[in-house]
C-alpha positions in Angstrom: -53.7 -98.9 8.7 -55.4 -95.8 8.0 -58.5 -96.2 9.4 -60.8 -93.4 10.1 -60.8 -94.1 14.0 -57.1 -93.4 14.2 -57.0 -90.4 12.0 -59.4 -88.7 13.8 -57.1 -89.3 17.3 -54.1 -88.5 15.3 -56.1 -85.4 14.2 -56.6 -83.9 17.4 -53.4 -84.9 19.1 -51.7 -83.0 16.2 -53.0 -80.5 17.0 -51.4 -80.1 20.1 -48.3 -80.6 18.6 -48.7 -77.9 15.6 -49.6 -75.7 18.1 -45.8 -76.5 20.4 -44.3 -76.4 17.3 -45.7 -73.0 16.3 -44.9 -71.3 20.0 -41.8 -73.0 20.0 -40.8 -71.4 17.1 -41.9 -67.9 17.6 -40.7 -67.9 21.2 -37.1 -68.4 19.2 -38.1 -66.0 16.7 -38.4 -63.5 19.9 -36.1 -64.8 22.2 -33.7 -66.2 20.3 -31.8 -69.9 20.3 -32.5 -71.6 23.1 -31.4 -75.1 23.3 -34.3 -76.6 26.1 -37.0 -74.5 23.3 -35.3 -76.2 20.5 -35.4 -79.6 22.5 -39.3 -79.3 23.2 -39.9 -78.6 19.0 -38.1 -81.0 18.2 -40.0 -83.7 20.1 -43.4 -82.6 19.0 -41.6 -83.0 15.3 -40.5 -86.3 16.3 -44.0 -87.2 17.5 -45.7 -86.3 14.4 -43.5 -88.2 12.3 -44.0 -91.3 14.1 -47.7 -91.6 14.1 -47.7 -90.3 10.6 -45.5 -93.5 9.8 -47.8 -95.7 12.0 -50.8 -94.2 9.7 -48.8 -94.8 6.6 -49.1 -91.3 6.1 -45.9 -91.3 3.7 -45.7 -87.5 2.9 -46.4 -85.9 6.4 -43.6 -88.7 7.5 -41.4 -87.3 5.6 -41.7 -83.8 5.7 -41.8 -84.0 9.9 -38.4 -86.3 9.4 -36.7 -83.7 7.8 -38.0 -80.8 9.9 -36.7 -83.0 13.3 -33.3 -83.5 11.2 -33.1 -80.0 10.7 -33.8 -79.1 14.4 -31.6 -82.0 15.7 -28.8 -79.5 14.0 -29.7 -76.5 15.5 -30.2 -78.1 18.7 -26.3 -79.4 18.5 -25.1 -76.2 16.8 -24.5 -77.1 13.5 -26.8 -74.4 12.1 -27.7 -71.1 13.2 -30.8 -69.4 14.2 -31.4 -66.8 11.2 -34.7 -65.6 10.4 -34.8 -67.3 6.8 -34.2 -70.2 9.1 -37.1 -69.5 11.6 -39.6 -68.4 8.0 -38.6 -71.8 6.9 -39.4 -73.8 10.1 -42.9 -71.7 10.0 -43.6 -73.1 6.4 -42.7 -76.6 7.3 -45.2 -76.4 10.3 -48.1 -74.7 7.5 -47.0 -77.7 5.5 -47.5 -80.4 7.8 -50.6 -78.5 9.2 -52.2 -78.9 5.9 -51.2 -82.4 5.2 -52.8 -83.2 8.8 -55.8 -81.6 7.6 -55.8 -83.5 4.3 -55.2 -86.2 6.0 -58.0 -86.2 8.0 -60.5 -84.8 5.5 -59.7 -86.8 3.1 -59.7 -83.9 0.6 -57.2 -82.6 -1.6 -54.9 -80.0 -0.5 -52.0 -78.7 -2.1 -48.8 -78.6 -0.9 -45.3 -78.8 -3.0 -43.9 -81.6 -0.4 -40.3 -81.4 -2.7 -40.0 -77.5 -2.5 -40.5 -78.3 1.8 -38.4 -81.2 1.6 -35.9 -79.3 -0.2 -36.1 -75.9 1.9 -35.7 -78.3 5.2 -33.0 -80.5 3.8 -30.8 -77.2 2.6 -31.4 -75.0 5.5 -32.7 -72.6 2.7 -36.3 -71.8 1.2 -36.8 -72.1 -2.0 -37.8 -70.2 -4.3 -41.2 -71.0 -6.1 -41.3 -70.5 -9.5 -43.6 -68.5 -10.9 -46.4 -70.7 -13.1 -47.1 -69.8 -16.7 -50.6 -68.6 -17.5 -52.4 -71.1 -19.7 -53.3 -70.1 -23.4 -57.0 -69.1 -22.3 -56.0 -67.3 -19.1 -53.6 -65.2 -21.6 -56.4 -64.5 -24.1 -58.4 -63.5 -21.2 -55.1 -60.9 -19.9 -55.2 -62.7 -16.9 -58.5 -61.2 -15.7 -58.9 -64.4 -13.2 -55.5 -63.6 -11.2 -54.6 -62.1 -8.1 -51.7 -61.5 -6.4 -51.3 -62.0 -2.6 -48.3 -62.2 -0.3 -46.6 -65.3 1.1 -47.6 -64.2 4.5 -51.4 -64.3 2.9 -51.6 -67.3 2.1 -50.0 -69.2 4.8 -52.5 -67.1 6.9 -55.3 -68.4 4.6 -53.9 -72.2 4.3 -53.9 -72.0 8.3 -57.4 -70.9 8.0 -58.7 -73.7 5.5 -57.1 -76.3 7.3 -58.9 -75.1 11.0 -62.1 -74.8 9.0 -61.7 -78.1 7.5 -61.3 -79.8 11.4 -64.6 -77.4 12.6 -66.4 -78.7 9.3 -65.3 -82.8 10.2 -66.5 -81.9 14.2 -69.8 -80.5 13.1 -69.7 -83.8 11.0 -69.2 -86.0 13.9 -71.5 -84.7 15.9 
């Protein structure tokens, strides 16, 4: 059932919902736990996660399961609000930001749905192991690299993904 039609609605109401998730989150970040805060994440998680199942959209599903799981257990105390906790609550939302923008673009976008799974099932995020250069980027000495923060690139996956929603508008119209 993944017709373009729905997508598209299931686009722009996500949107909403990244956007309560995001607040949500940094309000606790600032404010610390607060169980009503927790509540209203937790239903826009829930949300996602059922029109991502109605759209058979199998990874963002999953990853917006295991983020409500994870908030359904801070809502009833059985974690605590730590900063690694809140980072990894922000990387689940980048995650399931850019699958919603895959989704609807159609395009390929990268993200390592285990490692998320994984972070949001443990509590903990993972580490990512770092990739070995390929035999020609070696002979080259890496000239092609770069290195760039974590908080880089979340800020430039945030920025693909909006781009890639303008670009499908523009489209539209």
């Amino acid at each position: 059932m993944k017709s373009r039609k729905y997508i598209e609605i299931f686009a722009r109401e996500a949107e909403e919902h990244l956007h309560l998730l995001r607040q949500g989150i940094l309000a606790l970040e600032k404010d610390g736990f607060g169980r009503d805060q927790v509540h209203v994440i937790l239903r826009s998680a829930h949300t996602l996660k059922g029109s991502a199942r109605m759209l058979d959209l199998g990874d963002l599903a999953q990853v917006a399961h295991k983020l409500e799981d994870l908030l359904k257990d801070l809502e009833e105390g059985e974690r605590s609000l730590t900063p690694s906790l809140v980072d990894l609550l922000l990387v689940a939302t980048d995650a399931l930001e850019a699958l919603i923008a895959q989704a609807h673009s159609g395009g390929e976008i990268e993200v390592n749905v285990d490692l998320v799974l994984e972070g949001l099932e443990t509590g903990v995020l993972p580490e990512v192991p770092a990739a070995r250069p390929s035999a020609a980027e070696e002979k080259k000495g890496g000239a092609d690299t770069v290195r760039a923060s974590v908080a880089r690139l979340d800020q430039l996956i945030n920025h693909l993904g909006e781009m890639l929603i303008v670009r499908r508008m523009f489209e539209e119209r």
